[in-house]
Structure formats: C-alpha cells, structure tokens
N, C-alpha and C positions, 0 to 999 in steps of 0.2 A: 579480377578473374585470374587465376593460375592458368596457366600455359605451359606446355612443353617446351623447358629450355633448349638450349643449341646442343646440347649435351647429351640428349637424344631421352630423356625420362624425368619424371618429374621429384626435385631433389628435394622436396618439403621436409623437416625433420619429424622423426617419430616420436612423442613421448616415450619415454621413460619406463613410464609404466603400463601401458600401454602391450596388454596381451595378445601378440599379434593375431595368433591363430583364431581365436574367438572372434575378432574385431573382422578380421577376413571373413568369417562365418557370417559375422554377424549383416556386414557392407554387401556380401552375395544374397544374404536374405532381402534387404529393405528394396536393393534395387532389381530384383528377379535376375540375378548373374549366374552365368556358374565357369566354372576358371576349367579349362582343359589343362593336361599337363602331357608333357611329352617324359621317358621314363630316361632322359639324360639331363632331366632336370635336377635340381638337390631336393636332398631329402624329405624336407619341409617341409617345399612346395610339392612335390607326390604325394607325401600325405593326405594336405589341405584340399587337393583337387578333388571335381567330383564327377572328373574322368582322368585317369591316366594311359597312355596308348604311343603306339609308334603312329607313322604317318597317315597310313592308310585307316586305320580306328579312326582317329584323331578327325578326316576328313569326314568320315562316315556318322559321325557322332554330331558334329558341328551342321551335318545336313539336316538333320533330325530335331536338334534339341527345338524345346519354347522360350527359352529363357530369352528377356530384350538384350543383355548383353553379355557377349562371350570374352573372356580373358582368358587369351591364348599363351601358355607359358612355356614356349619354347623359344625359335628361330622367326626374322623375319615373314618368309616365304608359307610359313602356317599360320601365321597371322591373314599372309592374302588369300589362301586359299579358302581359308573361314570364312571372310569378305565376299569372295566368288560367292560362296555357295550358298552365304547371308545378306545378300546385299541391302536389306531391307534391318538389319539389326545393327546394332553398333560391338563392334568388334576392336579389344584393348591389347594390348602388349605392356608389359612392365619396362622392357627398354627396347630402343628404337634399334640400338645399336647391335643389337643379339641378331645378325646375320646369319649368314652361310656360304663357308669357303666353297662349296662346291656347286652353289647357285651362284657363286661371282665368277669361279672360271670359264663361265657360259653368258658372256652379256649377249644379249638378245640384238644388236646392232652386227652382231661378229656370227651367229649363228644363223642369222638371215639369210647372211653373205655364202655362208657353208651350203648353208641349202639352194641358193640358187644354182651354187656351183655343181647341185648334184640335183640335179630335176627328176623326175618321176618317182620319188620314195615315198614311203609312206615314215610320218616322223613321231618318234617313241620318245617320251621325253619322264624324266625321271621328277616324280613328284618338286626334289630337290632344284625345283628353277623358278627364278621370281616370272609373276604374272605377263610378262610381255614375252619371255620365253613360252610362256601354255599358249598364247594366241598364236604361236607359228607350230603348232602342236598339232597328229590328228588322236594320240591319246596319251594319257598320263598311264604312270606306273610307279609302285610302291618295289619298294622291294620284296615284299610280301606276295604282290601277285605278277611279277614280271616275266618271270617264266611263264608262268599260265598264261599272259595275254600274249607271249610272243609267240608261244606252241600255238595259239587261235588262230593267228594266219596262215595262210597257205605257206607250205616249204619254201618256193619261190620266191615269196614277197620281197622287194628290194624295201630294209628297212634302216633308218639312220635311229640311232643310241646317243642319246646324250642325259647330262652332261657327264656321266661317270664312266672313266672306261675300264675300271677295274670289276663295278658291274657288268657292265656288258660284255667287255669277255668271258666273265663268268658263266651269263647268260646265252652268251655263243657256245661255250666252251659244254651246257649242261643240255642246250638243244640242239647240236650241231648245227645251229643257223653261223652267216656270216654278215652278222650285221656292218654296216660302217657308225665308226664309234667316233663320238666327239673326246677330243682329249682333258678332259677336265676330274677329279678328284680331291676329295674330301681330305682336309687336313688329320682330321683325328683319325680314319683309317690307313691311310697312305703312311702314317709316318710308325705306324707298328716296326715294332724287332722282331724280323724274325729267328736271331741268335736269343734273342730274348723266349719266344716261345720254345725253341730247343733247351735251352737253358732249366724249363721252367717242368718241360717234358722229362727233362733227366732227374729234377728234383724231385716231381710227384710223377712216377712211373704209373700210378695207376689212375690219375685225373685223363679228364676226356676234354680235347681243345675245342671250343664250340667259338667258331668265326662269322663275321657278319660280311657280307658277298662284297663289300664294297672298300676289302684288303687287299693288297697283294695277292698276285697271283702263288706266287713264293708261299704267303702264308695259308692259301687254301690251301694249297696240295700237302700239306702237316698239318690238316685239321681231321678230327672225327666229323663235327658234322657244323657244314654251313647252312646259315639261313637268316631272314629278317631280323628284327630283335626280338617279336612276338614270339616267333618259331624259337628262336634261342632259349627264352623264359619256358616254353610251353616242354621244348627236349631235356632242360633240366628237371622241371618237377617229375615229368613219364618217368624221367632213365631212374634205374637203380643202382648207379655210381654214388658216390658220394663225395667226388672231389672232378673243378670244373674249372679249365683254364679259358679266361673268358678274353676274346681278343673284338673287344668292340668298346665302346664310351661308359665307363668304370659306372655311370647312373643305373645303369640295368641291375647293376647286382645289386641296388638295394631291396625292387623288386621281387630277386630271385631266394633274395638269404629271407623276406617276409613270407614267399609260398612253402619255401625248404629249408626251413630253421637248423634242418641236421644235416644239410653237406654244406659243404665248403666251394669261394669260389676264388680263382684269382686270378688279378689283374696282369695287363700283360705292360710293358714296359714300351716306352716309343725311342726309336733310333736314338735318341741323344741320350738314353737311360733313366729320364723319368717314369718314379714309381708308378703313377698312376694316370693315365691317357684319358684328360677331360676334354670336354670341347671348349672352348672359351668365350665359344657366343652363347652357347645357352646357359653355362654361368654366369653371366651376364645378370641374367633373372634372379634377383634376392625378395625374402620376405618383406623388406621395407619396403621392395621396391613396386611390390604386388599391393601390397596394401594401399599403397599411394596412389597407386593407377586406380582402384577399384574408390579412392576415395575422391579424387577428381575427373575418374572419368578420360585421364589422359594417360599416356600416350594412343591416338585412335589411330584404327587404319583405313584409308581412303584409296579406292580405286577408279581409277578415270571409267566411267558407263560405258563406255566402248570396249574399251580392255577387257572390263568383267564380261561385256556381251560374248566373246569372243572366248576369253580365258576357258567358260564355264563349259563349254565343247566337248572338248575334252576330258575335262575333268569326270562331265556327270558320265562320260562314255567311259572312262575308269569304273565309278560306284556301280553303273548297271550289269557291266559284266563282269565285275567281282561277285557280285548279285547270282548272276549267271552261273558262276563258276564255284560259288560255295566258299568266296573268303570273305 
C-alpha cells in the first residue's frame, strides 16, 4: 500500500506519456472527485479545477458539493476547513507541506494565552488559521466579508483581530472600530515594495493599483482600490482602464488576463526586487503532484472529532451571515 512519505506527498513517478490533464479528468470521474483551486495556484491547476475561488468561495463551495471526495489545491488550513465543513467525505491535498506563513504566526497555544490576558472580547479570527485556532474562535472572516461582519457588531464591541494585523488595521482603519490586533502577517503581502509600486506608477501613469487588504499600510494608501482577491478580479473586468498594477500573489492575474484578454496587468515586485511575488506554499501544489493524490488517494486530511466539533462554530456562523449579508 503507498503511504504518504515523510516528505509530506506522495512521490510516485509519473509516466511519460501519460496526459496529465485527461488522466486528472479522468481519476475525478471514476472516483466522484472534484479538486477545488484556490486562484494562487498555477496555471494548470486553475484550469483543471471544477471550482476555482478565494477563501470564502472555496469554503462555501466545499459546504455544498456531492462529490465523495474533495481535493483541495491550495494551503494547509483549506484543506481543514473543507474537513470541518465535510467531515463525513474524504478530503486530499497534493502536499502536506503547502502551509501558511500567516496561519503559523498565530499557533493556537500563544493565542490562548492572548486571550486569557484579554477577557471579555468577542474573538474574530481570519479564515487564515489552522483548526485549533477556529475552536478559540466566536467567528471566522474572509477577507471578502470582514468588514461587513465587523460593521454587524455593535460600535462598542470589545473585539480581538487576528492573526493579520495588516488586515485588521485595514479594517479598523475602514470602520473606525478599534479592534485589538494579533501581531501576525502573510509573507507574500508583507514583503511587497512599495518603491516598487511608485516605480511602477511612474512607468504606467495611467494603470490603476488594485491591492489586496492584507499589504502594508504604506501600500494602501497608494492604491485606487483595495479589496479581497474576488473583488480585485471582479474591479478589473467593471473598470474601463486598461492597464492594472496588481499588488497581491501574481496567480490572480491568470484569472484576470482569462476574463480581460485586452488590458494589461502587472506584477508588483517584493522588497528584495523579485520580479514576481509567489507564495511558496501554494506552489508547492504541481500537476504530478495532484494527480498522484487523486490516484492514491493520499495525502488525506484528519481532524481530531472534537476540534471539528468545535472548529465548525464558527465557521458555519461565517457562511450564515455572508448568507445574510449578500456575499
């Protein structure tokens, strides 16, 4: 029997000849699959998927589907949440190892400890946290609907932000709340240039900078317009620009150049001057490596019955009042 080596995915070789795309069609067929993709995934795999989406989709989609099982091709933490929301289906990942820097600068042992130290809050926690963080949770948030669910509470509510606090002062910054913010943030947005977005603003005077909330503060305030990724995708195709400086994980513009064949979009460059700002857990995820999950069945994801009991709290109080609220 194949296993998931220590390596975190299963390394089998691929023939040769061997058509990947077909062959993934074909494995999602025989065994009722259907592979989610997240839109910072490569090319390939957006293609192949027969959903692609940001968080909040992704979670929304994965509540719904029939299929017996889902292969998640993103990060870690949407792997578990699919689990939460599936606990009864088997839920795959192509590698183990495809984490998230900004679900690890919040381990759930450290955030405990935060909160005890701050009693009475109500605690808001960003999709972006593995499953033991959701169970000390009273609801999730995408970045799609986070302002909407923090504008739901009353002005007063004492409310704790984690783990991004480049979101959440976003989010203070857009509802005049004063949340208390956990100090944690996302490698791929944190290490944006914003000499590089000036740069890029002198070059193309008439591109529109479209940033995703969970940059710099620095780089919001030199954007036209922030928002989710969904939102970024959906304010490219409306606008009637035709040149878009995109200051989020370079996978969306495959998306965006597939809805809007005739503008242009460009990547923004990260403080050390690399051209192109990937994430390096979600590539992580290759066509071999999906195939191979879908053909053994491994890498799976397991959550302790308690956890999920717990985890899912939260969470479904996200989908219901996205529901609620029209996202």
């Amino acid at each position: 029997m194949v296993q998931t080596n220590s390596i975190g995915y299963i390394n089998a070789p691929v023939p040769k000849d061997v058509d990947l795309k077909e062959a993934i069609k074909k494995l999602c067929k025989e065994k009722n699959a259907v592979i989610l993709a997240h839109y910072y995934q490569e090319k390939d795999i957006q293609d192949i998927a027969d959903f692609v989406g940001d968080s909040l989709a992704l979670a929304q989609w994965a509540a719904k589907t029939e299929a017996d099982i889902l292969v998640m091709c993103g990060v870690h933490f949407m792997g578990e949440t699919a689990k939460i929301l599936c606990p009864e289906k088997k839920v795959l990942v192509p590698d183990l190892n495809a984490g998230c820097s900004l679900a690890d600068s919040c381990p759930a042992f450290e955030f405990e400890k935060f909160l005890k130290e701050h009693p009475g809050y109500t605690v808001i926690s960003y999709v972006n946290t593995s499953a033991a963080v959701k169970t000390l949770t009273d609801i999730v948030v995408t970045s799609t609907n986070a302002k909407q669910i923090v504008e739901s509470f009353p002005e007063d509510e004492k409310i704790i932000f984690g783990p991004d606090r480049n979101l959440g002062s976003y989010i203070n910054a857009v509802t005049g709340r004063n949340m208390l913010l956990w100090d944690g943030a996302c490698h791929v947005h944190e290490n944006f240039s914003l000499q590089s977005v000036l740069d890029l603003k002198n070059k193309y005077p008439e591109a529109l900078v479209l940033t995703h909330p969970e940059c710099k503060k620095s780089i919001i305030e030199n954007s036209d317009f922030v928002g989710s990724t969904a939102a970024l995708i959906k304010f490219a195709v409306n606008s009637d620009k035709k040149q878009f400086i995109i200051v989020t994980e370079s996978g969306v513009i495959h998306e965006m150049e597939k809805r809007c064949p005739d503008k242009e979009f460009i990547p923004v460059s990260t403080e050390d001057g690399v051209s192109c700002n990937e994430c390096k857990y979600m590539r992580l995820n290759t066509m071999e490596k999906l195939y191979n999950c879908l053909k053994f069945e491994l890498p799976e994801i397991f959550i302790d019955k308690e956890i999920c009991r717990k985890a899912i709290k939260p969470i479904q109080r996200m989908l219901d009042k996205s529901a609620k609220l029209g996202l």
